[in-house]
C-alpha positions in Angstrom: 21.9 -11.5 -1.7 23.7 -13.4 1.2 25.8 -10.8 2.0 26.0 -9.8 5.2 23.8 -6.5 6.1 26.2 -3.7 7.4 23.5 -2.9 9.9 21.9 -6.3 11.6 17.9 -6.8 10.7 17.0 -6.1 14.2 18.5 -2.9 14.6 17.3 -2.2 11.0 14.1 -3.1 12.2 14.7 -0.3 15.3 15.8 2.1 13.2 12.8 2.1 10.5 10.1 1.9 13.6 11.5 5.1 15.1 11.8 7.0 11.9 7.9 5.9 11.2 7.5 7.4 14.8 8.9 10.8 14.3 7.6 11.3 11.1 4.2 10.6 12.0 4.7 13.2 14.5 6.0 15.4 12.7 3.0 14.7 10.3 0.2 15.1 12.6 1.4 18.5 13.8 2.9 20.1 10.4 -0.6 18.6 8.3 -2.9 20.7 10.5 -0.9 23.5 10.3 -0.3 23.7 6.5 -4.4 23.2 7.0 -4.7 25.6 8.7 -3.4 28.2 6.6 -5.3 26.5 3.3 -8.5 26.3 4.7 -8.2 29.4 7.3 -9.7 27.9 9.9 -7.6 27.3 13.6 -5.2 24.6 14.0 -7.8 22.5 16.1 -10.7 22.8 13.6 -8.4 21.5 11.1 -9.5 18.0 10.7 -13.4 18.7 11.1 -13.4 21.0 8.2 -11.1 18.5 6.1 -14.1 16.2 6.2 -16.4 19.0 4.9 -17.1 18.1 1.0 -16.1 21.4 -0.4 -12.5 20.9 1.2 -12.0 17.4 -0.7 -9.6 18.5 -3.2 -7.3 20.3 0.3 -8.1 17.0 2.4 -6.7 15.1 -0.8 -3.0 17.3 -0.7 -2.6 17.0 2.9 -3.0 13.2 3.1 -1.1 13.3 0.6 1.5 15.2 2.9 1.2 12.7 5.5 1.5 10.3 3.7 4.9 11.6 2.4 6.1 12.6 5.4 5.3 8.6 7.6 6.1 6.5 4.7 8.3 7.5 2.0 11.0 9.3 4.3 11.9 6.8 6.6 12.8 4.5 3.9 14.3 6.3 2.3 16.3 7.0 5.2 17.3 3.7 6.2 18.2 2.5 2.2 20.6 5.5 2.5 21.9 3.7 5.8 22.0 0.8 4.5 23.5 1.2 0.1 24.9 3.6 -1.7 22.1 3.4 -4.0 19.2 3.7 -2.0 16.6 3.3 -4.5 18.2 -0.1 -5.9 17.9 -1.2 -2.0 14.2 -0.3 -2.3 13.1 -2.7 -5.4 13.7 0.5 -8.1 14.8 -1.0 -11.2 14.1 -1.4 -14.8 14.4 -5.5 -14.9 10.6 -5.8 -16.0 8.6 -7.6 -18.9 5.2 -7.1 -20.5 4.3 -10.3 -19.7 5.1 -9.5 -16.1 2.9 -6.6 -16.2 0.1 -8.7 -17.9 0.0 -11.2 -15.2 0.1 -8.2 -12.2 -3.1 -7.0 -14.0 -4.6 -10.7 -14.2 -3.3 -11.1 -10.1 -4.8 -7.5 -9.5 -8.3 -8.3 -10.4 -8.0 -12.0 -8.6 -6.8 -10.0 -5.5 -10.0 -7.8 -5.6 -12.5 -10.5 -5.8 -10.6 -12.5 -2.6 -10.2 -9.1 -0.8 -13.9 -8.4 -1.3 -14.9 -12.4 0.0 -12.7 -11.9 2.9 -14.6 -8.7 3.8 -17.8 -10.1 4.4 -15.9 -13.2 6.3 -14.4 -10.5 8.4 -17.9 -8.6 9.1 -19.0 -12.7 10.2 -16.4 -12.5 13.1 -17.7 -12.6 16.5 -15.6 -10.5 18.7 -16.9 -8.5 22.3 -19.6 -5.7 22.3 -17.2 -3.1 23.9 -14.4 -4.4 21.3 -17.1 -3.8 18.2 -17.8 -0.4 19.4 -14.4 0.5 19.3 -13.7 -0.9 15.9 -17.0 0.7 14.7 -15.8 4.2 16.2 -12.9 3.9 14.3 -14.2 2.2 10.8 -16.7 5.5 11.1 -14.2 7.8 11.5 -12.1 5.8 8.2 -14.9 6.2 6.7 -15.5 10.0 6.9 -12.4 10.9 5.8 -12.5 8.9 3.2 -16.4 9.9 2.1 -14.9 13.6 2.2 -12.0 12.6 -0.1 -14.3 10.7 -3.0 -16.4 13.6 -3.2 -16.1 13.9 -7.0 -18.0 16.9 -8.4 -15.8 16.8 -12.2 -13.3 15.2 -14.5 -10.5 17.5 -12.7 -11.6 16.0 -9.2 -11.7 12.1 -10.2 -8.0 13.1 -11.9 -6.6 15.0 -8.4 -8.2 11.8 -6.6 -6.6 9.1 -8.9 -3.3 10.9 -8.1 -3.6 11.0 -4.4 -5.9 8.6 -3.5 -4.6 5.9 -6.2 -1.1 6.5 -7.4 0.6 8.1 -3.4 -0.5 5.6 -1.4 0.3 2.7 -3.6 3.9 4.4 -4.3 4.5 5.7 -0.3 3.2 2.4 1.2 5.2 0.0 -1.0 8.3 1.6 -0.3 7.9 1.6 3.3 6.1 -1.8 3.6 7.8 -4.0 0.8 11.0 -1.9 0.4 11.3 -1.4 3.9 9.4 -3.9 6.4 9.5 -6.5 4.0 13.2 -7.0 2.9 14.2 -6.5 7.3 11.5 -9.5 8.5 12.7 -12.0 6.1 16.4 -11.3 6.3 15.8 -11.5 10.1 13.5 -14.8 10.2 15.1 -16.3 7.2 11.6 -17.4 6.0 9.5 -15.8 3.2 6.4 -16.5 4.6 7.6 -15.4 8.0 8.4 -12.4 6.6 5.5 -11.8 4.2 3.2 -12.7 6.7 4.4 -10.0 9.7 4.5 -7.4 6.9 1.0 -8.1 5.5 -0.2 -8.1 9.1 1.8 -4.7 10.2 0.3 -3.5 7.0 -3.3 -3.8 7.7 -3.0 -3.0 11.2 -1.8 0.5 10.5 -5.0 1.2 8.6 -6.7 0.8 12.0 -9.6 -1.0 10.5 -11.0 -4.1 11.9 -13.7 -4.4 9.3 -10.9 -4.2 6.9 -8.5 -6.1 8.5 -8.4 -9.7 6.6 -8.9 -8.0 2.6 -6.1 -5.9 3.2 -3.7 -8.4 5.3 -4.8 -10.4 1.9 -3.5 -7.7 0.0 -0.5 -7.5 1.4 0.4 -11.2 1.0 -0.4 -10.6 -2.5 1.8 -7.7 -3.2 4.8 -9.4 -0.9 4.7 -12.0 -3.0 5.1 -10.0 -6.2 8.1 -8.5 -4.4 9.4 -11.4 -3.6 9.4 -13.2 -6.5 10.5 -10.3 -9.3 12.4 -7.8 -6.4 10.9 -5.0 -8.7 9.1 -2.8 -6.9 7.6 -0.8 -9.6 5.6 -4.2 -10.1 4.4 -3.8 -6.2 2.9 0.1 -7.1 1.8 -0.9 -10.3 -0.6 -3.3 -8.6 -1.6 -1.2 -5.3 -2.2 1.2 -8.1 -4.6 -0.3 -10.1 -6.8 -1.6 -6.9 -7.2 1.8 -5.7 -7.8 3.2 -8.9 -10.4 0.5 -9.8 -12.5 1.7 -6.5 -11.5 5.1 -6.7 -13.5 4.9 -10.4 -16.1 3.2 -9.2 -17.0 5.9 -6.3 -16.7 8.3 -9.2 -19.1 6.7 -11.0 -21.5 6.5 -8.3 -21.1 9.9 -7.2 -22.4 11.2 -10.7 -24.9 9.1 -10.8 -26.4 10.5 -7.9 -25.9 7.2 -5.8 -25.1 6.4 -2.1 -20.7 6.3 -1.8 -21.1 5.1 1.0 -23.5 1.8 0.7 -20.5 1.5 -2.4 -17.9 1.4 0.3 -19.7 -0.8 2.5 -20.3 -3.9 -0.5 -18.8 -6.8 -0.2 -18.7 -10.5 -2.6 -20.1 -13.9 -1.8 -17.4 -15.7 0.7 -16.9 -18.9 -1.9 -15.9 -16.2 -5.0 -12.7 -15.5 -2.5 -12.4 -19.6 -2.7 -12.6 -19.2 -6.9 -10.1 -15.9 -6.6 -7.5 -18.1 -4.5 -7.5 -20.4 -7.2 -6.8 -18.2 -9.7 -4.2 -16.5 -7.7 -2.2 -19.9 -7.5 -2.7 -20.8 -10.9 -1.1 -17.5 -12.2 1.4 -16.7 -9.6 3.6 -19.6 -10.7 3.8 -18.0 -14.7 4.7 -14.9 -12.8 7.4 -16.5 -10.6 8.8 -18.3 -14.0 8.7 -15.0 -15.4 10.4 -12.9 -12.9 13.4 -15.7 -12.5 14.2 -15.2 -16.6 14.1 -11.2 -16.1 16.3 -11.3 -12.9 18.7 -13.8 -14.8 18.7 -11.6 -17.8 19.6 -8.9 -15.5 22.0 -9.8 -14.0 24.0 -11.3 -16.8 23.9 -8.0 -18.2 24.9 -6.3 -14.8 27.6 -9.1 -15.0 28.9 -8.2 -18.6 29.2 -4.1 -18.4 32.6 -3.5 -18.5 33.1 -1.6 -15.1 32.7 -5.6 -14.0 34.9 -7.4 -16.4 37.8 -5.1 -15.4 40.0 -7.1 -12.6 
């Protein structure tokens, strides 16, 4: 762990930026045309009609696509840079527990509640008229894309949506943001908070949503720490996963029930629940950290014992 990197964090740091760069270039001109030829519509009508109901299940598989392309590649990239075994640098390995997984799903559910209390705190922020407009342009635009994506007509399209909505994101993002940003900012401030902290922030700022800003900077505190503390990322998707499928489900549910999604979307909690959820979050993150300190020892008495490591 104190080793030195063979590439210093800073140009790390370079490297991964660029790659997130050119792949979301290479994203936003290949996505429309693979669109294109789906929907058979022209290139520049692409993203209109992705936002047109009957193309949710298309507008699904092609943010999907991006999503592949900006997130999981350039981490991938750099790990290769950077180990032999790229997916070990990234957090991939089987040192995990039930009880682990159990307190994920307790932290999960705490996460939400805070998330949703820090919403409505964020919507309480005063900031300019010209600046509000902007962040409204943009939290309209989120949210259109992502009202064309929920539409759920049947079992098959919740399933497609729990896939790509759910399970992608929370598998291409933690790569990138806890495999990837995470692991270069503390090695390069030598702080964990330093380095959870500029994550979690660079995390919610790529969303581009002011209104959503402080729940998911929340978030990603939450899921750096569980990083962190077990170095498993499996434990990061498992996590992301279940918050996007718990809202994911819930849209479903109000779409067959004939209800607004979008006055769904738009619901927040009472400010002093976040206050309850932070304790909660406290009280079960040190079990977790206790936890994740006997796995990692367990593992790596074992990795310690194989034979290919007693040989001299």
């Amino acid at each position: 762990m104190n080793q030195k990197p063979s590439i210093d964090y800073p140009l790390q740091f370079a490297i991964l930026l660029g790659l997130l760069g050119l792949f979301l270039v290479l994203s936003a001109f290949l996505v429309p045309f693979v669109g294109s030829l789906l929907l058979h519509v022209p290139f520049l009508q692409v993203l209109p009609a992705m936002n047109r109901p009957e193309n949710a299940n298309t507008s699904r598989i092609l943010n999907t696509l991006a999503s592949l392309l900006a997130f999981l590649f350039p981490a991938l990239i750099l790990a290769k840079m950077l180990s032999k075994r790229p997916f070990a640098q990234l957090g991939f390995n089987s040192a995990i527990s039930n009880k682990q997984l159990l307190l994920v799903i307790v932290i999960t559910f705490a996460s939400m509640v805070l998330s949703g209390a820090l919403g409505e705190l964020n919507e309480r922020i005063p900031i300019p008229a010209k600046w509000f407009a902007k962040a409204k342009a943009l939290e309209d635009a989120y949210k259109a894309a992502m009202l064309s994506m929920a539409y759920m007509k049947t079992t098959g399209d919740y399933i497609l949506a729990l896939l790509v909505l759910a399970a992608a994101p929370a598998l291409f993002e933690e790569v990138l943001f806890r495999g990837g940003f995470q692991q270069i900012f503390i090695g390069w401030t030598k702080n964990k908070w330093a380095g959870i902290i500029i994550t979690s922030i660079l995390f919610s700022a790529i969303h581009f949503s002011y209104f959503g800003f402080l729940p998911r900077a929340a978030l990603g505190m939450v899921l750096g720490l569980i990083f962190f503390y077990s170095k498993n990322i499996w434990l990061n998707i498992a996590l992301h996963l279940l918050n996007n499928a718990f809202v994911v489900t819930q849209l479903y549910i109000v779409s067959r029930r004939g209800e607004s999604i979008e006055k769904t979307m738009d619901e927040s909690m009472p400010i002093w629940w976040g206050a309850i959820a932070l304790v909660f979050l406290i009280v079960f993150f040190k079990p977790f950290k206790q936890e994740s300190d006997i796995v990692l020892a367990s593992a790596n008495n074992k990795l310690d014992s194989s034979p290919e490591n007693m040989i001299s």
